[in-house]
C-alpha positions as CSV (number, residue, x, y, z in Angstrom):
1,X,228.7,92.6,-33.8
2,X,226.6,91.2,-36.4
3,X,225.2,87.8,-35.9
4,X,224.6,86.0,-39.2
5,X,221.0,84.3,-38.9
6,X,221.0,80.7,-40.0
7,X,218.0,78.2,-40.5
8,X,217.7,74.6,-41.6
9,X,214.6,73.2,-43.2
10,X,214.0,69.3,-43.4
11,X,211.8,67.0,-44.6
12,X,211.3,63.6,-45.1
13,X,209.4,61.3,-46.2
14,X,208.1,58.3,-44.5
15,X,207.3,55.0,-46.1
16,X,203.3,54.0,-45.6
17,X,205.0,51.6,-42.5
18,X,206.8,54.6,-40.7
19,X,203.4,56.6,-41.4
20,X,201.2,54.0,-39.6
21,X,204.4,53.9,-36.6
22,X,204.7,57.3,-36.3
23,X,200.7,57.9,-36.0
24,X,200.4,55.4,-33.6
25,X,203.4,56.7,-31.7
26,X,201.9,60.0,-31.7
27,X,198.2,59.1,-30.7
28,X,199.8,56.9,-27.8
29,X,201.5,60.4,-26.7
30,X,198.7,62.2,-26.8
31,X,196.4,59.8,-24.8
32,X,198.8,59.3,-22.1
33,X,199.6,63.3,-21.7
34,X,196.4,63.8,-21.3
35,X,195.7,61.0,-18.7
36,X,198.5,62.1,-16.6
37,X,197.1,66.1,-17.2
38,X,193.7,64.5,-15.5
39,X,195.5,62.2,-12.9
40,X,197.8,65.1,-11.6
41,X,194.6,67.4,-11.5
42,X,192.4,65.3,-9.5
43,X,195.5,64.2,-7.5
44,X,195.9,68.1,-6.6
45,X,192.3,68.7,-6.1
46,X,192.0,65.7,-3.8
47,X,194.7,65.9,-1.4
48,X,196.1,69.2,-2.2
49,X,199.8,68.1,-3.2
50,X,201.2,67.5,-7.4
51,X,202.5,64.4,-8.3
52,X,206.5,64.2,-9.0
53,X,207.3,62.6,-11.6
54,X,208.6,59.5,-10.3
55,X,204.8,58.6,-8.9
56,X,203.7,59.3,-12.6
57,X,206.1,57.2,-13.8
58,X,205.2,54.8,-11.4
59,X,201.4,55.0,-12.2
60,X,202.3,54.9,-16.2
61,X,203.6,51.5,-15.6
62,X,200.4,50.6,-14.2
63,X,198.6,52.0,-17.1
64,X,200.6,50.0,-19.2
65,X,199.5,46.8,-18.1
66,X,196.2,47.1,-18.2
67,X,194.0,45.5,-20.1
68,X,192.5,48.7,-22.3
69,X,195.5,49.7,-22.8
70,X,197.0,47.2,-25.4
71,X,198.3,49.9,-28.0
72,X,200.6,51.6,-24.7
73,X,202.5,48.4,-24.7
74,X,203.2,48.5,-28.7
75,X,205.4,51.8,-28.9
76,X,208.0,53.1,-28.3
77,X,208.6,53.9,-24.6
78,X,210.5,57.2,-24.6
79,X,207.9,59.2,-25.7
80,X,205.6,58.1,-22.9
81,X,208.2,58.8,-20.6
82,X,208.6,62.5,-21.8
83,X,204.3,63.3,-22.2
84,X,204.9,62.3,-18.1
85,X,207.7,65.2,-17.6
86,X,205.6,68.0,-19.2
């Protein structure tokens, strides 16, 4: 049976707000994907055990609220949410 191979390309194009959004969204990702990467690897090295993600979720609350944090309170919080399952 042949299968027909399809593809879909898109692109858009943001305005300069969405640009600035969608950077800040995305550096926000990054940061906190890497600080639970570190907090789940010293976690492991200290005691041995992972962290599930309900203790990282927990702990990315925290982060939240602290004070040099400010730009994790301004986006979005789905994305945050998903660099925590990974």
């Amino acid at each position: 049976m042949n299968r027909v191979k399809c593809a879909y390309v898109y692109r858009f194009y943001p305005t300069d707000e969405q640009k600035h959004m969608l950077a800040r969204t995305f550096g926000c990702v990054r940061y906190t994907y890497n600080w639970a990467l570190r907090l789940s690897i010293d976690t492991y090295q200290d005691t041995g055990k992972g962290l599930s993600y309900k203790e990282l979720s927990a702990q990315l609350t925290v982060l939240k609220h602290q004070e040099d944090t400010p730009f994790c309170r301004r986006s979005p919080a789905c994305p945050f949410s998903r660099a925590c399952a990974t």
